[in-house]
C-alpha positions, 0 to 999 in steps of 0.5 A: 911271774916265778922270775920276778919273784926269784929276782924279788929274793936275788935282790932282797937288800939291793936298795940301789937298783931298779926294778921295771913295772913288770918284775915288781906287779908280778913280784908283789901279786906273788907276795899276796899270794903267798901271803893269803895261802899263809893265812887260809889256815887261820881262817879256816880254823877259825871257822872249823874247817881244818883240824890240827894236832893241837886238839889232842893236847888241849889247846882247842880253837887259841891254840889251832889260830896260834900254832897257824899263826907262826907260818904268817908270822916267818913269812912277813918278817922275812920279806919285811925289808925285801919288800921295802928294797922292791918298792924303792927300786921301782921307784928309782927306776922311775928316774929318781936318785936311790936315796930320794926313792928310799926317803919318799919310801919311808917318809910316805910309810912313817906318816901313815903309821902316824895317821892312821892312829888319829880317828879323822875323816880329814886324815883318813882322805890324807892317808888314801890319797898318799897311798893312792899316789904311792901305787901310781908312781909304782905304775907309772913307766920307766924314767918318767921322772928323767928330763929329756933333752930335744 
């Protein structure tokens, strides 16, 4: 798992490559991970459990939420395009052509931040079904796109 991530940072702007469906679960569990143990401390300030220096200054339940916001914060924006090369490598590896994998990419994330705005059943369906078809090309294996000749 460690060398899927590490292959996740080596490659963080590689758009043009291909990533097999092992390196890239293990990579995006990996991700979550890190993602959920960055805001374990919000939650648990939040919710009492943890204190922090910020008490002694004055800035009180705002200030603990904020001060461990920034960590989160970092991390997403440091793996904001990393994430966007490990999805269209994955499904270049499906056999689509680079630039085909990064148009699907960001046309499928452009029409979901469109969508989820508008307060619609129909395109709440819309918006799951794209995301669902997202996740099994992910999972689909290695060239499933590429014809073979017989």
């Amino acid at each position: 798992m460690l060398k899927a991530y590490g292959k996740f940072w080596k490659n963080y702007v590689n758009f043009t490559g291909r990533t097999t469906r092992k390196d890239f679960w293990f990579a995006i569990l990996l991700h979550v991970l890190i993602i959920l143990a960055t805001f374990l401390p919000v939650l648990l300030s939040v919710f009492g459990g943890v204190t922090n220096p910020a008490d002694s200054f004055g800035f009180g339940l705002l200030g603990k939420v904020l001060l461990w916001l920034i960590l989160p914060i970092i991390y997403t924006f440091a793996t904001f395009i990393p994430t966007i090369a490990l999805a269209v490598r994955r499904l270049t590896d499906l056999g689509w052509q680079w630039g085909v994998s990064l148009t699907i990419y960001l046309s499928y994330t452009v029409v979901i931040q469109l969508l989820k705005h508008v307060d619609s059943v129909i395109i709440s369906l819309l918006s799951s079904a794209l995301s669902i078809t997202l996740v099994v090309f992910w999972a689909l294996p290695t060239d499933t796109f590429v014809k073979h000749e017989q």
